[in-house]
Backbone as CSV, one residue per row, in Angstrom:
resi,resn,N_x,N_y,N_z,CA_x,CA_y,CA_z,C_x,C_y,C_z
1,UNK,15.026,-17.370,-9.653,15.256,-17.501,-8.219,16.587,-18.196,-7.971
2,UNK,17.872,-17.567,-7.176,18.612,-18.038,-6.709,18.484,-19.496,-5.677
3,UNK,19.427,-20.427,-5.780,19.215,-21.635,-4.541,19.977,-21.469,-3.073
4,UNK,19.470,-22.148,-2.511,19.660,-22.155,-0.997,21.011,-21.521,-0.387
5,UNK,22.559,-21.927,-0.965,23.709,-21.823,-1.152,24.089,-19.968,-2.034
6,UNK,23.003,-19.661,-2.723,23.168,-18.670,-3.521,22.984,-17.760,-2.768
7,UNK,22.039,-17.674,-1.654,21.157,-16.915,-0.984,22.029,-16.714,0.060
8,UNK,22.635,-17.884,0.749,23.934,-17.513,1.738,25.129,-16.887,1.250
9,UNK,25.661,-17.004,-0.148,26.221,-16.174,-1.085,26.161,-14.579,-0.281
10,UNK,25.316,-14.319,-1.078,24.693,-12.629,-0.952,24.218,-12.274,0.504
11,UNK,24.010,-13.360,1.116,23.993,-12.597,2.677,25.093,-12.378,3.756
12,UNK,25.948,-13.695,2.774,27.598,-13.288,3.535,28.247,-12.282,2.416
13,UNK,28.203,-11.940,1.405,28.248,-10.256,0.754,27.869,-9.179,1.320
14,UNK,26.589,-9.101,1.491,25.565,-8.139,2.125,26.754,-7.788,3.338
15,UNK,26.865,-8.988,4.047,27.893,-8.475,5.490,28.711,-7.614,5.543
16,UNK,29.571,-7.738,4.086,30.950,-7.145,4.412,31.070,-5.823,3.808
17,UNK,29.495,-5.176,3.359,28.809,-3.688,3.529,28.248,-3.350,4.054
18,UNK,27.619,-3.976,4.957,27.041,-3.191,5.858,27.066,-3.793,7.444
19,UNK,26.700,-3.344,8.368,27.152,-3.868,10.137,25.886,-4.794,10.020
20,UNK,26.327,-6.093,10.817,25.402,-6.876,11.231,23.875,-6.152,11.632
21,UNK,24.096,-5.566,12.561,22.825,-5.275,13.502,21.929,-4.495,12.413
22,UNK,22.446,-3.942,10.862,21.505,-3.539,10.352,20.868,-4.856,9.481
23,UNK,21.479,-6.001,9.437,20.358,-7.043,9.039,19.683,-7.564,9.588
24,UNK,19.692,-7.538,11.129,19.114,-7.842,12.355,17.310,-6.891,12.527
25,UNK,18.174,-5.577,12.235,16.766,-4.692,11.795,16.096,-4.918,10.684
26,UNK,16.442,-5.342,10.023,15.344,-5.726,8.678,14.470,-6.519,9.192
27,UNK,13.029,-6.052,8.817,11.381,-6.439,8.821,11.036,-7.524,7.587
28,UNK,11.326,-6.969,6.692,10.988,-8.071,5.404,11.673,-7.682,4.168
29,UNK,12.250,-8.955,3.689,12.764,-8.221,2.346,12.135,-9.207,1.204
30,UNK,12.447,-8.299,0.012,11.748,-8.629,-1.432,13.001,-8.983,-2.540
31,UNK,12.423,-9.870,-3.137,13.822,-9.563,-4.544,13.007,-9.606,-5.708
32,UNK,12.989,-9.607,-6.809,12.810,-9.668,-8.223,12.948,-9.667,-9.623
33,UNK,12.635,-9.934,-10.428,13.365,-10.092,-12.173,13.221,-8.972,-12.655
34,UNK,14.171,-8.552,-13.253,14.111,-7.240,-14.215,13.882,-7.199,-15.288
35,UNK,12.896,-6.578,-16.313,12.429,-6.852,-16.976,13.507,-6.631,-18.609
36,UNK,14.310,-7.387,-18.406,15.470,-7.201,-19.242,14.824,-7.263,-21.012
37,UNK,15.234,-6.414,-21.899,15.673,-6.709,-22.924,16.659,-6.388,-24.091
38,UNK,16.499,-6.879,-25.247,17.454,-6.855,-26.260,18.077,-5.621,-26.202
39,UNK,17.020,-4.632,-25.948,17.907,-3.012,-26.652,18.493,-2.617,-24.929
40,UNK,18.868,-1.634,-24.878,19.746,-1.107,-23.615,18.754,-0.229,-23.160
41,UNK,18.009,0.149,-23.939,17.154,1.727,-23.470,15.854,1.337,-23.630
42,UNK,15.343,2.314,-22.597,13.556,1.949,-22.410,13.083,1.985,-23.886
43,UNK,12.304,1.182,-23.680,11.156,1.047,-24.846,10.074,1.710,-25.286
44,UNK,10.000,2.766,-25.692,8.969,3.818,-25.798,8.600,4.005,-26.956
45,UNK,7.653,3.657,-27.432,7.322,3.657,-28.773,5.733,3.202,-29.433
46,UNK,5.386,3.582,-30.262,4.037,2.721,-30.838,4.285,1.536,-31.494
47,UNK,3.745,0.431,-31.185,3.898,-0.824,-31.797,3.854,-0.795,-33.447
48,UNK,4.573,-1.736,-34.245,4.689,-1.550,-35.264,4.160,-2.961,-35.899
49,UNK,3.606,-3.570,-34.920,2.524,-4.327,-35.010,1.034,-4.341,-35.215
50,UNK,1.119,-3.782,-34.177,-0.349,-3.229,-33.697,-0.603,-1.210,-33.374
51,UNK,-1.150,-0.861,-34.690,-0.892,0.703,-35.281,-1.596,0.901,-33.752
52,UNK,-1.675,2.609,-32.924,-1.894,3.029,-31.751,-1.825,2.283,-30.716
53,UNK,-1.328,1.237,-30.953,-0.882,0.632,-28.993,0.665,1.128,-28.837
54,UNK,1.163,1.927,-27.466,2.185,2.323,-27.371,3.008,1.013,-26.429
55,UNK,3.795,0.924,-26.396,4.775,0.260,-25.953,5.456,0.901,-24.591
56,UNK,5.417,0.366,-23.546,6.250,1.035,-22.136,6.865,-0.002,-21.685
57,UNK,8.040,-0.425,-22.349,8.936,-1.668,-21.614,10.356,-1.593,-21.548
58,UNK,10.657,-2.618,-20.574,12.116,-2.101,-20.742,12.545,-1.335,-19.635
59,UNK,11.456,-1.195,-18.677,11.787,0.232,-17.933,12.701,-0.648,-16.583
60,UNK,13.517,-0.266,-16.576,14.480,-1.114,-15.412,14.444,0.237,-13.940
61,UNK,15.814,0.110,-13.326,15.724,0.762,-12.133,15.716,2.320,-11.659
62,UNK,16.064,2.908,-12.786,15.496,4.441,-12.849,14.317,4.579,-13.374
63,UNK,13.339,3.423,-13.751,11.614,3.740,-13.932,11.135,4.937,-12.836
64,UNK,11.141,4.568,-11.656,10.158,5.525,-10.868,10.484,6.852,-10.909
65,UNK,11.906,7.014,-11.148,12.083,9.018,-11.172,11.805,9.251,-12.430
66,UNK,11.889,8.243,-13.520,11.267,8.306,-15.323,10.301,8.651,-14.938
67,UNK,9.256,7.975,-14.495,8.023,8.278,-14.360,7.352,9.008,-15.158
68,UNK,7.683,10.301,-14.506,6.847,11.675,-15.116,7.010,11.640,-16.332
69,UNK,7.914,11.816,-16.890,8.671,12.155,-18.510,8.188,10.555,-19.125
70,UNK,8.237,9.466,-18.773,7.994,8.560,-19.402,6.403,9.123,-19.933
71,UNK,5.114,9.269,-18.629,3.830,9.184,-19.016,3.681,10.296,-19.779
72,UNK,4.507,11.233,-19.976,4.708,12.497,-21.011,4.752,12.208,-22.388
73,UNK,6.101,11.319,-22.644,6.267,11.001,-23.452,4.770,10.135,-24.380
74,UNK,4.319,9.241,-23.906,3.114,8.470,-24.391,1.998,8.909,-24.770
75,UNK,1.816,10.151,-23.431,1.053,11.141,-24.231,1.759,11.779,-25.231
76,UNK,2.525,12.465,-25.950,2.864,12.465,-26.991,3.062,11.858,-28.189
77,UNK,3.096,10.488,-28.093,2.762,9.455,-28.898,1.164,9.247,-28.846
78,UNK,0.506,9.102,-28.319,-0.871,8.978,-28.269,-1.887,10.224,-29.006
79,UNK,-1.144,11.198,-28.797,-1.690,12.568,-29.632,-1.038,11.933,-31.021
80,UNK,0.240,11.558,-31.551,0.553,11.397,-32.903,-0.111,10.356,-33.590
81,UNK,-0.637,9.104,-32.898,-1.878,8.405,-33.038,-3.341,8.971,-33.600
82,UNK,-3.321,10.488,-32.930,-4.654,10.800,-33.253,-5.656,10.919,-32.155
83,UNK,-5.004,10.715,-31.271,-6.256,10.764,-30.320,-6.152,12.209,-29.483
84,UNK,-7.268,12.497,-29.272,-7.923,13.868,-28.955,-7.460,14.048,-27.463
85,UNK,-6.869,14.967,-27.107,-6.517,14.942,-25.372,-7.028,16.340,-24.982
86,UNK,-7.860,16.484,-23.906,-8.240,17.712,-22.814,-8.223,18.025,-21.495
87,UNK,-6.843,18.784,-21.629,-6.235,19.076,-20.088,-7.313,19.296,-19.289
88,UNK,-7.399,18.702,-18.057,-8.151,18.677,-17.041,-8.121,20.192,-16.279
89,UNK,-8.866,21.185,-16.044,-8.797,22.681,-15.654,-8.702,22.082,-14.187
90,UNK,-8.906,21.223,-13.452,-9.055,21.591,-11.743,-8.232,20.317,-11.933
91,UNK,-7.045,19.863,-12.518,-6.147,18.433,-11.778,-5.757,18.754,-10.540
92,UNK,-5.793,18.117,-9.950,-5.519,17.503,-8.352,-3.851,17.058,-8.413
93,UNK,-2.685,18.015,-8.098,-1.238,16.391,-8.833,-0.588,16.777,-7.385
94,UNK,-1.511,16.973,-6.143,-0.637,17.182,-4.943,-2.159,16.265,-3.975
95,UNK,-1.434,15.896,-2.620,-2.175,15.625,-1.935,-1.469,15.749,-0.199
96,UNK,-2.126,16.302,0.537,-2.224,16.583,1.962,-2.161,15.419,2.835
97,UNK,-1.368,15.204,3.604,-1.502,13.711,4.395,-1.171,14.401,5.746
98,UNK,-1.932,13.840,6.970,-1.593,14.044,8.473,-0.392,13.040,8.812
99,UNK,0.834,13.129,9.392,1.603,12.120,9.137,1.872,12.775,10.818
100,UNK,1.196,11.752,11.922,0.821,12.220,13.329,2.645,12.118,14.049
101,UNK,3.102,10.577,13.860,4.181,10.754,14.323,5.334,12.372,13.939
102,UNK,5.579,12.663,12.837,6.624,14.064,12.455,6.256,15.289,12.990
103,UNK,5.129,15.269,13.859,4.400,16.473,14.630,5.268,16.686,15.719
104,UNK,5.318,18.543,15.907,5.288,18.400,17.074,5.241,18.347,17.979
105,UNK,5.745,18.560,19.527,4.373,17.965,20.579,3.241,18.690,20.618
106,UNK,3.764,20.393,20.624,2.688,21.127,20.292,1.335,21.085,19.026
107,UNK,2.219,20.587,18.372,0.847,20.311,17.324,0.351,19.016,16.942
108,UNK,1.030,18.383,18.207,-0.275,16.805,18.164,-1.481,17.230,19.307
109,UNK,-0.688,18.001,20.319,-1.690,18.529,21.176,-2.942,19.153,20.569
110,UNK,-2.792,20.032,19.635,-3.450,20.912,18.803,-4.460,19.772,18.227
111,UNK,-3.955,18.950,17.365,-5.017,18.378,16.123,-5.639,17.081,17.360
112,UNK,-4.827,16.828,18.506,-5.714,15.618,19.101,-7.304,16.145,19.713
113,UNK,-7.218,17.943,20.054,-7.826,18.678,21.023,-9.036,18.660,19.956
114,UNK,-8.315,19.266,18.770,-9.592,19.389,17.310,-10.347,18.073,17.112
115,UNK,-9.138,16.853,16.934,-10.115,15.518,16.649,-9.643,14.613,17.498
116,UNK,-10.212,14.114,18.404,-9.539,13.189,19.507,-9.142,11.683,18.733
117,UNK,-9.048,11.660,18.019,-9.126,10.183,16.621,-7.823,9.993,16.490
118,UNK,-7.031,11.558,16.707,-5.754,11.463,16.658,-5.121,11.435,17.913
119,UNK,-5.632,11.256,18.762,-4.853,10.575,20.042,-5.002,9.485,20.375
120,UNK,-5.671,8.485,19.161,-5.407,6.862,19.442,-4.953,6.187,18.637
121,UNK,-3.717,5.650,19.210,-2.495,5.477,18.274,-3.251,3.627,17.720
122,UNK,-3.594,3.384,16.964,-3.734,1.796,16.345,-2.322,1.506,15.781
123,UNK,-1.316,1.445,15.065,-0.202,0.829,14.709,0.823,1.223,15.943
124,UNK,1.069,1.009,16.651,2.099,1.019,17.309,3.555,1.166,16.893
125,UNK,4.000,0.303,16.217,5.084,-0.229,15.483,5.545,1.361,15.114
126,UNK,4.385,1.669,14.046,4.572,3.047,13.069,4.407,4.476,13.759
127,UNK,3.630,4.502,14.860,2.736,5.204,15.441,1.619,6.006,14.602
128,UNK,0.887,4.999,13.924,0.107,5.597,12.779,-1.608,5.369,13.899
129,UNK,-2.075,6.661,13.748,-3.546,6.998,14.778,-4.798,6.622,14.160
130,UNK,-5.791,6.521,14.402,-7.131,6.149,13.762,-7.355,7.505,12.987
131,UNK,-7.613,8.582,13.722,-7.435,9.757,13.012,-7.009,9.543,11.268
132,UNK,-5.281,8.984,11.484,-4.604,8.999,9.977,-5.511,7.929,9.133
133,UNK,-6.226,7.425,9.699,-6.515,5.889,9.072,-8.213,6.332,8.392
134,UNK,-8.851,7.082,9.175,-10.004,7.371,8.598,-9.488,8.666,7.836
135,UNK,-8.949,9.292,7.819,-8.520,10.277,7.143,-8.462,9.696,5.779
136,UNK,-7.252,8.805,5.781,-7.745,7.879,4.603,-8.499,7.285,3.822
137,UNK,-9.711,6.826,4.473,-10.522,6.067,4.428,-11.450,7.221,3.466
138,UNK,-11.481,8.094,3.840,-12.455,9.204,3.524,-12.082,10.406,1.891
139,UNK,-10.879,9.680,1.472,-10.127,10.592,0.362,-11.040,10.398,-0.601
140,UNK,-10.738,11.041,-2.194,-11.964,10.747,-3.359,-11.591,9.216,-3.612
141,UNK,-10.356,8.831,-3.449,-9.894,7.584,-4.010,-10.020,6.273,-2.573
142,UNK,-10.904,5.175,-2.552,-11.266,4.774,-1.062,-10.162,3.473,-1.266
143,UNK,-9.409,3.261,0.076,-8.697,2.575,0.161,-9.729,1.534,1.168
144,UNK,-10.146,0.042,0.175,-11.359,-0.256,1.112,-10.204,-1.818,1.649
145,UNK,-9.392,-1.961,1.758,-8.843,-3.204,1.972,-7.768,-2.945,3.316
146,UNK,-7.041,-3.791,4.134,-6.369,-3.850,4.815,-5.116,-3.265,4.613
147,UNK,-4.236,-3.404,3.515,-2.821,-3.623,2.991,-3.030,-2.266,1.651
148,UNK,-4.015,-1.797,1.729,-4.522,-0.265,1.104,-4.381,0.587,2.146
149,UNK,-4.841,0.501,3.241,-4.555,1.160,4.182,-3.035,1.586,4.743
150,UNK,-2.180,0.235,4.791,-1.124,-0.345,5.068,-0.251,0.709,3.965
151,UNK,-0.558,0.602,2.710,-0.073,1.134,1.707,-0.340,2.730,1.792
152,UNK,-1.202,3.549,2.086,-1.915,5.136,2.540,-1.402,5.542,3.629
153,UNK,-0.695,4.794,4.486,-1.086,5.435,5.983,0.086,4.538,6.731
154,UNK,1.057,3.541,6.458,1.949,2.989,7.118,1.324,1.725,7.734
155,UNK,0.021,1.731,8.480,-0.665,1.271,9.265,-0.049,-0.198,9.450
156,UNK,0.375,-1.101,9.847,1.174,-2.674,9.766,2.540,-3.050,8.662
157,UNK,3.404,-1.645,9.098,4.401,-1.508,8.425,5.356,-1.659,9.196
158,UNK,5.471,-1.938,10.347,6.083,-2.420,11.368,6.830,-3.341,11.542
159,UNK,7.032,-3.485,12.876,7.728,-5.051,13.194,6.643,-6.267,13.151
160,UNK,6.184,-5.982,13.405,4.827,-7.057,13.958,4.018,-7.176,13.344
161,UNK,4.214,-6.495,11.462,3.700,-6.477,10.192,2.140,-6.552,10.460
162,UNK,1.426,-5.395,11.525,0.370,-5.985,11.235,-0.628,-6.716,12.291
163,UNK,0.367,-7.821,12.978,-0.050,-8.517,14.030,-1.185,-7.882,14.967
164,UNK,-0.523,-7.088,15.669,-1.541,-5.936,16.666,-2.386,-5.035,16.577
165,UNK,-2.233,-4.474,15.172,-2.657,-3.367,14.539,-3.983,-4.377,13.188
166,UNK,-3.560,-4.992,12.482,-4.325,-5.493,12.100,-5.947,-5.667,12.072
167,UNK,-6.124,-6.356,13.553,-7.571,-6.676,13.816,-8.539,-5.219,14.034
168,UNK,-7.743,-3.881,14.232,-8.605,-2.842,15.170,-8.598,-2.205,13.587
169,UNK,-7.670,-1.892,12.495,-7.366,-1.701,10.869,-9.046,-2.223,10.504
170,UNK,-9.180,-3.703,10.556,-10.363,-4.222,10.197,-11.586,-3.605,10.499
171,UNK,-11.803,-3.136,11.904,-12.911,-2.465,11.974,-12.958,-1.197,12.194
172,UNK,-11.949,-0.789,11.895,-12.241,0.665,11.588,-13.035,1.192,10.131
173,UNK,-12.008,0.078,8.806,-12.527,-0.209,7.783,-14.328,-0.078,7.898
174,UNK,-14.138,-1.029,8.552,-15.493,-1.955,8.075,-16.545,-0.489,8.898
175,UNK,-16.675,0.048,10.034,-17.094,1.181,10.415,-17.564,2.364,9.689
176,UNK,-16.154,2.782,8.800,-15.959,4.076,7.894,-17.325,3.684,6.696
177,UNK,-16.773,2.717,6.084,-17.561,2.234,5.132,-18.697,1.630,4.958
178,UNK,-19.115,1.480,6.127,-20.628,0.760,6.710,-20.603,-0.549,5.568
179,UNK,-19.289,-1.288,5.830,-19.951,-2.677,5.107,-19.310,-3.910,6.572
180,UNK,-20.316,-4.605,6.312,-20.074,-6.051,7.172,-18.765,-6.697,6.773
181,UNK,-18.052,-6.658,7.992,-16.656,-7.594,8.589,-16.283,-8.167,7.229
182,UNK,-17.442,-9.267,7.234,-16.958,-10.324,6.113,-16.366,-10.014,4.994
183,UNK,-17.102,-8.378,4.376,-16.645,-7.954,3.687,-15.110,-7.810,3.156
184,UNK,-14.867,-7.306,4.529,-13.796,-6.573,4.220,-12.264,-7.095,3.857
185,UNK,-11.619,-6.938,2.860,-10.421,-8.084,2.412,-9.165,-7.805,2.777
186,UNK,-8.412,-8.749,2.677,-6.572,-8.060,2.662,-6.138,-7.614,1.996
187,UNK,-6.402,-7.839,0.822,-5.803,-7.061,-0.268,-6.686,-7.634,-1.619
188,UNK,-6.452,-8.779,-2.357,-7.291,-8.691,-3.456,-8.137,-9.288,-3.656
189,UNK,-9.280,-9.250,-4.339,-10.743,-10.046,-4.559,-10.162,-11.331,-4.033
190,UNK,-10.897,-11.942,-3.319,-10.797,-13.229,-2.589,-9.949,-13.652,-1.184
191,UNK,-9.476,-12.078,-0.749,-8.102,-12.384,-0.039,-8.935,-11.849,1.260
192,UNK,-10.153,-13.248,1.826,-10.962,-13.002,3.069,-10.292,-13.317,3.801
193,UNK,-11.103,-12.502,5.108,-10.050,-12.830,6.396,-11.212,-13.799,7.380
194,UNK,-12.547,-12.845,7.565,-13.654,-13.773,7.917,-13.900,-14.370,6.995
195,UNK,-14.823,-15.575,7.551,-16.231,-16.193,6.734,-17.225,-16.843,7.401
196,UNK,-17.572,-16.321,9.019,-18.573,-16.917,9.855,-18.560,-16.855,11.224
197,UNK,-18.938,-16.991,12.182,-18.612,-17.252,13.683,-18.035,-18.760,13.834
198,UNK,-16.938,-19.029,14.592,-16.823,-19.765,15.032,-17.495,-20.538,16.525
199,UNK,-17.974,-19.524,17.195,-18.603,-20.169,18.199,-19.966,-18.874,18.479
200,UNK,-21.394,-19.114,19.484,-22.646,-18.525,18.824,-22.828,-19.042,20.264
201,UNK,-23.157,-20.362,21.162,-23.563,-20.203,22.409,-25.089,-19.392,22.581
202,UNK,-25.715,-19.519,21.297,-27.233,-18.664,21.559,-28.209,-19.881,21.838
203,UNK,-29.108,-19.362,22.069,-30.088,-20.037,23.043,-31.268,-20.804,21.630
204,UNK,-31.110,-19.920,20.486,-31.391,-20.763,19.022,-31.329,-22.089,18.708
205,UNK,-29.587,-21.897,18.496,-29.274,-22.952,18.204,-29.097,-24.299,18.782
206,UNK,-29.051,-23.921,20.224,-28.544,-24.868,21.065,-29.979,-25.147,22.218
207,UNK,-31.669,-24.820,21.547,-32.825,-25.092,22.130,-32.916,-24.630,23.474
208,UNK,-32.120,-24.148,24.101,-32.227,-23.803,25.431,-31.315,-22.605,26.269
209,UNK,-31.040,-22.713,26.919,-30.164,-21.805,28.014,-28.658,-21.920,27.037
210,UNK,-28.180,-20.983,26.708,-26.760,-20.809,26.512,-25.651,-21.257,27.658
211,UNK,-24.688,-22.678,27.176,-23.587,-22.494,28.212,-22.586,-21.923,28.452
């Protein structure tokens, strides 16, 4: 991690490529370590440590268009290992997404008339619809968390990261999936948002007339 002085560094850099008002538009930014090592070139290989464990390191900033050819490659090492592989006859390597905002007008008219789900916009920011969100919700692979959704569907990708869109995200979740509120997380095991009522005003607890 760069210090305080370092950080004003690179943001008075940043300036003198690009126009102010596009750092003004920035929502959130990220930085991170690269997973540097000794050799120059990805690391692809079977350990010569440990006989059939393959090795995938090294992979710096052309990883994601590697991708394909990388997980190629491993399978090819993994067959020279010995291990038995059987192409899947029905793989799935495409998937269909409603993406409501790139429509157009005529054919939001169309799919809102078919499912009215898609004429209620929940993210604002994104203009991402309940429609897109249970659409999601409903794939073979279930996106059961907040920031899964967020991640499927844009949904609090916004300015307002969330803010507005957020709470109605929650119960749509929690709806699709018929599990209780409490359930439902931000993102990973433990990352609750409920854990109780804060206020109840029932006539139970309080022996008498609710105030």
């Amino acid at each position: 991690m760069g210090s305080v002085p370092q950080c004003r560094d690179f943001k008075s850099m940043g300036r003198r490529a690009r126009r102010q008002k596009l750092t003004q538009r920035s929502i959130r930014n990220f930085s991170g370590v690269r997973c540097y090592t000794q050799q120059e070139d990805f690391i692809i290989e079977e350990s010569k440590q440990a006989p059939s464990f393959i090795n995938l390191a090294g992979i710096r900033s052309p990883g994601l268009s590697a991708a394909p050819a990388i997980a190629e490659k491993a399978v090819e090492l993994l067959r020279g290992c010995g291990l038995e592989t059987v192409e899947k006859e029905h793989f799935i390597d495409t998937r269909k997404r409603t993406v409501f905002r790139h429509l157009s007008p005529k054919e939001k008219a169309a799919l809102i008339k078919e499912n009215p789900l898609y004429g209620r916009v929940i993210c604002r920011c994104e203009t991402v619809t309940e429609g897109e969100i249970v659409e999601a919700l409903h794939r073979p692979i279930v996106p059961t968390s907040i920031d899964a959704i967020k991640r499927r569907c844009n949904a609090g990708m916004g300015r307002c990261q969330g803010g507005f869109c957020g709470p109605r995200v929650h119960e749509i979740i929690a709806r699709e999936l018929g599990l209780p509120k409490e359930q439902v997380l931000m993102d990973e095991e433990g990352s609750w948002l409920l854990c109780g009522e804060t206020k109840t005003g029932s006539k139970a607890e309080k022996g008498g007339d609710a105030q």
